[in-house]
LUMRO-317416 format. One record per residue (C-alpha): residue in one letter; x, y, z. Coordinates in Angstrom, 3 decimals. Layout:
<pts>
a_X_Y_Z
...
</pts>
This chain:
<pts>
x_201.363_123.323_100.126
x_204.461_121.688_98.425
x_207.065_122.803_100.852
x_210.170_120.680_99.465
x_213.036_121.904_101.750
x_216.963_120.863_101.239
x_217.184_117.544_103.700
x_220.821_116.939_102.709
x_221.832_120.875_103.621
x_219.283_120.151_106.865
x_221.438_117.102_107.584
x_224.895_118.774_107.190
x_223.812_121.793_109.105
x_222.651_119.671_112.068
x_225.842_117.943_112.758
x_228.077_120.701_112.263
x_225.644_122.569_115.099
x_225.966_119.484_116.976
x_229.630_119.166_116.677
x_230.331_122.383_118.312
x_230.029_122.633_121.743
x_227.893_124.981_123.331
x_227.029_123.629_126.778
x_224.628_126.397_128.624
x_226.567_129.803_128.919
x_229.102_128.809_126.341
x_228.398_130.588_123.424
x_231.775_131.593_121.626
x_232.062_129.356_119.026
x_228.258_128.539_118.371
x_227.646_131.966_117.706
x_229.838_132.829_114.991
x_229.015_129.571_113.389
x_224.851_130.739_113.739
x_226.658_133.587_112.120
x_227.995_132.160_109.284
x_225.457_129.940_108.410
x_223.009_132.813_107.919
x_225.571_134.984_105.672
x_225.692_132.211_103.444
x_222.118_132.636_103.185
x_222.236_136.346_102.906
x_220.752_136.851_106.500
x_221.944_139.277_109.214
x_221.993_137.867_112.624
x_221.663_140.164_115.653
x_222.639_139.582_118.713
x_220.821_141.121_122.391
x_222.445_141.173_125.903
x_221.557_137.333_126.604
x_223.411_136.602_123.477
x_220.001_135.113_122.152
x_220.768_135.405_118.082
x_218.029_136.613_115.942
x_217.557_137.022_111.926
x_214.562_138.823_111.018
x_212.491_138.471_108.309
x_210.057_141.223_106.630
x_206.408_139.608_106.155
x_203.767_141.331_103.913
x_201.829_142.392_107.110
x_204.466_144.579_108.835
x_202.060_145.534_111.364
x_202.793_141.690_113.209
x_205.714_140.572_114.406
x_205.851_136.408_115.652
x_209.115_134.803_116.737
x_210.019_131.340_115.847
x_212.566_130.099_119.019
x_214.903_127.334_118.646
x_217.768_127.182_121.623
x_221.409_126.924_120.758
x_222.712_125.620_123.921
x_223.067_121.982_125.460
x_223.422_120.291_128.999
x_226.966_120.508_130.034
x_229.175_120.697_133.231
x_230.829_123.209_135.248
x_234.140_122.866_137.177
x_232.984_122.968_141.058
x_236.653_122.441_142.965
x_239.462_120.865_142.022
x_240.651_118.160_144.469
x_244.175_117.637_146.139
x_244.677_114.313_144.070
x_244.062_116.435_140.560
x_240.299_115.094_140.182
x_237.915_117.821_138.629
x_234.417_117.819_140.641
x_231.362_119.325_138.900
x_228.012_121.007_138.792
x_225.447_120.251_136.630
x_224.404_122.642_133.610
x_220.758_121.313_132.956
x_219.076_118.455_133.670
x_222.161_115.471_133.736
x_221.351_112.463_134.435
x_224.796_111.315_135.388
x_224.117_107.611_134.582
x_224.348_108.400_130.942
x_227.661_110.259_131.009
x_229.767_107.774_133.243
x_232.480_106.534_130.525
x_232.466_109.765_128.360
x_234.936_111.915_126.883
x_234.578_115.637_127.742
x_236.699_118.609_127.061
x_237.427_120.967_130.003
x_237.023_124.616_128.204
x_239.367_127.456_130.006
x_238.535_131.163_130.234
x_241.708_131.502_127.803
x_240.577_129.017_124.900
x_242.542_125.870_125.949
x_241.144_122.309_125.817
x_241.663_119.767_127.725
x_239.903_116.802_126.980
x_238.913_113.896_129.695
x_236.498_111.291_131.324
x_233.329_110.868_133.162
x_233.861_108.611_136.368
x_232.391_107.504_139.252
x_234.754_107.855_142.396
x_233.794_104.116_142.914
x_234.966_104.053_139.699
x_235.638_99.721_138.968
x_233.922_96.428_140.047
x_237.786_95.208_140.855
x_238.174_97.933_143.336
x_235.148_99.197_144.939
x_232.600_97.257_146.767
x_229.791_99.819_145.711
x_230.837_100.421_142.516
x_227.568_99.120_140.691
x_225.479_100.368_143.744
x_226.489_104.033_144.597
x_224.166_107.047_143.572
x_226.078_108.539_140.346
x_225.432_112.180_141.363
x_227.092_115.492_141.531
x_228.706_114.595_145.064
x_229.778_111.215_143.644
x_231.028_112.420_139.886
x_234.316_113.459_138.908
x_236.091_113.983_135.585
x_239.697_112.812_135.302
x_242.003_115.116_133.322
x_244.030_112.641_129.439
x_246.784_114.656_131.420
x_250.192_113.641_133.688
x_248.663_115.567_136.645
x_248.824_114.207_140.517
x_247.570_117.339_142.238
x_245.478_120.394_142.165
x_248.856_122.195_141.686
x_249.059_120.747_138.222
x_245.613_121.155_137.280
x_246.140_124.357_137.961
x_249.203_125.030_136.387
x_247.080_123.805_132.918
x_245.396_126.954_133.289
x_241.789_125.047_134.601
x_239.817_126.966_137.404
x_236.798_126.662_139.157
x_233.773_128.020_137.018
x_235.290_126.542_133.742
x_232.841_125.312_131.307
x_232.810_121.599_130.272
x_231.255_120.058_127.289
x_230.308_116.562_126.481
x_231.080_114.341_123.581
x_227.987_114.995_121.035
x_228.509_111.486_119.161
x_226.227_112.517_116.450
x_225.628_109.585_113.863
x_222.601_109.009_110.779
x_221.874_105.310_110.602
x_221.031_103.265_106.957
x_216.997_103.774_107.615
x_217.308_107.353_109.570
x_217.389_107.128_112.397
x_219.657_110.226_113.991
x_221.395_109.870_117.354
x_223.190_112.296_119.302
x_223.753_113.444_123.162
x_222.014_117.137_121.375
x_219.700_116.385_118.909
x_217.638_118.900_121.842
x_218.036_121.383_120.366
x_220.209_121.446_117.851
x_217.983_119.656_115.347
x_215.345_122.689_115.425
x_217.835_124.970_114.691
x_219.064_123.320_111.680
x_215.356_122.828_110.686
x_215.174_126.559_111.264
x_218.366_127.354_109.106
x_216.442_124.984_106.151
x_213.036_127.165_105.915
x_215.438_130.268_105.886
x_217.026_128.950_103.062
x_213.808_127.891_101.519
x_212.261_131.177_101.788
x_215.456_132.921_100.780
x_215.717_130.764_97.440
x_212.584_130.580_96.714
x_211.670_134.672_97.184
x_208.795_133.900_99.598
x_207.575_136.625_102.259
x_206.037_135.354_105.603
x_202.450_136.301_106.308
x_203.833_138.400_109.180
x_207.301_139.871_110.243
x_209.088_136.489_111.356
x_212.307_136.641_114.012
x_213.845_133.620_114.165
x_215.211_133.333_117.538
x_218.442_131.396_118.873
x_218.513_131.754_122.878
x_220.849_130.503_125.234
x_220.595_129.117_129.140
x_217.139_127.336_127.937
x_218.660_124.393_129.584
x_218.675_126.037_132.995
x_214.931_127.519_132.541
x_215.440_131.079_131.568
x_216.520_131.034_127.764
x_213.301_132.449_125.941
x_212.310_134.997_129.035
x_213.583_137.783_127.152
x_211.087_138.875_124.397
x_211.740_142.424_122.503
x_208.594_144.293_122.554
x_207.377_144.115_118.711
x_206.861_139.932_119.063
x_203.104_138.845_119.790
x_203.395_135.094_119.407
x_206.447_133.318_120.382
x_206.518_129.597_119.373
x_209.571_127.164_120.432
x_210.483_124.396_118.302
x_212.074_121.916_120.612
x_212.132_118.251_120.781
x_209.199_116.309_121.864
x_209.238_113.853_124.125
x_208.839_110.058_123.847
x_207.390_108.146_126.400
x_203.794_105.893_128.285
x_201.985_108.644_128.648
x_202.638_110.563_125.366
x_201.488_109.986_121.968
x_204.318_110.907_119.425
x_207.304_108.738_117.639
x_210.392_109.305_116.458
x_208.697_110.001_112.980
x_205.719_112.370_114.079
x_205.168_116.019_115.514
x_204.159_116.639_118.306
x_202.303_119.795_119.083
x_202.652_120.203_123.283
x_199.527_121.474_124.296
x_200.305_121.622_127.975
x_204.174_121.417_129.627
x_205.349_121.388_133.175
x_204.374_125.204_133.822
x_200.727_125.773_131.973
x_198.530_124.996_128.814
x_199.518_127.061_125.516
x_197.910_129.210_123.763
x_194.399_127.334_122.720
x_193.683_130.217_119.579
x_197.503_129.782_118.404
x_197.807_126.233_118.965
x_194.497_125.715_117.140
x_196.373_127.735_113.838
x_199.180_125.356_114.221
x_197.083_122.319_114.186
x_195.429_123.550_111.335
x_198.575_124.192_110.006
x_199.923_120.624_110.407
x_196.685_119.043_109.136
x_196.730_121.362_106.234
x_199.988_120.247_104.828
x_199.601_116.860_105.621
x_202.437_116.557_107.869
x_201.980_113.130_110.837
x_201.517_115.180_114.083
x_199.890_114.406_117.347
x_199.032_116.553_120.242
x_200.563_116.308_123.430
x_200.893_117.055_127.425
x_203.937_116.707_128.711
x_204.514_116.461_132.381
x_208.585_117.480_133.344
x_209.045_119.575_130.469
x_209.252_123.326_129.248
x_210.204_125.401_126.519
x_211.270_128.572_126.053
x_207.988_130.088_125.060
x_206.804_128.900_128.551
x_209.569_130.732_130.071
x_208.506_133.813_128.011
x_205.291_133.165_129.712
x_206.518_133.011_133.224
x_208.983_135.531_132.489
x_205.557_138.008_131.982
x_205.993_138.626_128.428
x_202.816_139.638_126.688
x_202.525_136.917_124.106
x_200.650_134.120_122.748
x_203.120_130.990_123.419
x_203.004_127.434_121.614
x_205.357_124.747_121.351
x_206.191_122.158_118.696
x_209.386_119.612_117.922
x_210.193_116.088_116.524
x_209.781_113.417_118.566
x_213.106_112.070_120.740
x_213.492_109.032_122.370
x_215.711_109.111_125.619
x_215.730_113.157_126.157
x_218.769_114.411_128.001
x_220.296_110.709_127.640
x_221.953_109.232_123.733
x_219.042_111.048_122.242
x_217.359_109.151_119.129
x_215.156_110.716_116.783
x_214.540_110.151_112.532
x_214.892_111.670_109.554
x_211.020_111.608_108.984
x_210.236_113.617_112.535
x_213.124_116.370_111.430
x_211.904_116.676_108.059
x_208.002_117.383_109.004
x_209.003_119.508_112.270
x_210.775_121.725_109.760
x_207.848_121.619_107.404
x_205.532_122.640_110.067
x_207.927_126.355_110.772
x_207.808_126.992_106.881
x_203.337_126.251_106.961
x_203.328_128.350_109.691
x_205.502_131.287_108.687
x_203.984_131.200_105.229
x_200.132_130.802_106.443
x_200.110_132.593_110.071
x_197.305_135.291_109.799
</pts>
């Protein structure tokens, strides 16, 4: 169908979404970015109660409404107790897996907007010192984070203004290589969500209507399982774009789409996700089809929330999910292809 969307405005997009920090329930500063990114567009974006952003666009048949989901918020930490030597223990917000964050910079975010940034470690923290320190289980009961600051005690991490329940976000490290290959700790999600922002555009500049009225939908807390299980009344089909996953058992690459037939909670939609394949096929984009065993979306949540909707799921392929995610140019590209067939085709 000759969908040529902006990959250098796709690009940009992505890393500024990437380079803000929006670990699960911390939404003040990706918001207002979501914001301006669709006034320069001339979009609106409202917000509901979960702080899930939406911009909706008219279609020609205004008697359908279909929602387009890409979530806005990453894994991140939460402050858990602060101990009597000044070491910051944590919970987890999503699915860490705590031997890819030993060594990083993170930024400790207080309820009254300071920053404090400072370091993944394991309390058997050096091979000089500690006799388990390549052995011990890197988990929430073994993981601290050590403040760049001169404190000694709980006192002073106090007296920074840090408390319990403070949000902590991780160093994104988002890079493009020569041949395009993109890797980031967030490509999940925030590649979606740029490839969302590039069919807005496309549809804005090139003054095309969806089939249908399309919401594009930006939810929160999808890391923790409950992002998409809001869904206003007027949607029938709710599809997430999120990133596929790479592995044995599954069929995509960096470079394809894959269309997830089945996740961790129940099979899709088989009439929508038959539309979408036709979609894919249609516009020639590389796509495979996919079950995928410890994995959801938010349009399964919607589903399991009891929303009465037609779910699918779709996303770029990404090598080492919820590690130093690694995906390409080519998978990005054809993911965001695949929202603008859709939108423009969906019947």
């Amino acid at each position: 169908m000759g969908v040529k969307l902006d990959q250098d405005y796709l690009l940009a997009v992505m890393k500024a979404l990437i380079d803000t920090p929006s670990p699960v329930s911390y939404y003040e500063e990706i918001n207002p970015l979501l914001e301006r990114f669709a006034h320069e567009l001339g979009y609106e974006v409202t917000f509901d109660r979960k702080r899930t952003g939406y911009i909706k666009v008219p279609g020609k048949d205004t008697g359908k409404t279909i929602c387009i989901g890409a979530h806005l918020d990453t894994l991140g930490l939460i402050v858990r107790r602060i101990d009597s030597d000044g070491m910051i223990r944590v919970r987890n917000l999503g699915g860490i897996n705590f031997n890819n964050i030993e060594g990083e910079t993170v930024v400790v975010h207080t309820r009254d907007g300071k920053r404090y940034t400072g370091l993944v470690a394991c309390q058997s923290h050096s091979v000089h010192v500690f006799d388990d320190a390549r052995t011990l289980t890197r988990d929430e009961n073994t993981m601290m984070i050590i403040l760049d600051e001169d404190v000694h005690s709980k006192e002073d991490v106090k007296a920074l203004g840090i408390e319990n329940g403070d949000i902590i976000s991780i160093e994104p490290r988002f890079t493009i290589t020569e041949k395009g290959f993109i890797k980031s700790r967030f490509i999940d999600d925030k590649a979606c969500v740029a490839c969302a922002l590039a069919v807005l555009k496309y549809l804005k500049e090139q003054n095309l209507t969806p089939a249908c009225n399309t919401w594009f939908a930006f939810p929160h807390y999808e890391e923790i399982g409950h992002g998409g299980s809001y869904v206003p009344e007027e949607v029938s089909e709710y599809i997430a774009v999120d990133i596929a996953v790479i592995g044995p058992d599954h069929s995509g690459t960096e470079q394809t789409v894959s269309i997830c037939v089945k996740d961790n909670f129940s099979p899709y939609d088989r009439e929508l996700t038959d539309r979408l394949v036709t979609c894919a096929r249609e516009a020639g984009i590389d796509y495979v089809e996919d079950v995928f065993y410890k994995y959801g979306t938010d349009a399964s949540a919607a589903v399991r929330a009891g929303n009465n909707i037609q779910a699918a799921a779709f996303g770029m392929g990404t090598f080492s999910s919820h590690g130093m995610e690694r995906t390409h140019i080519k998978g990005v590209m054809q993911t965001a292809q695949l929202i603008a067939a859709f939108v423009l085709q969906n019947n």
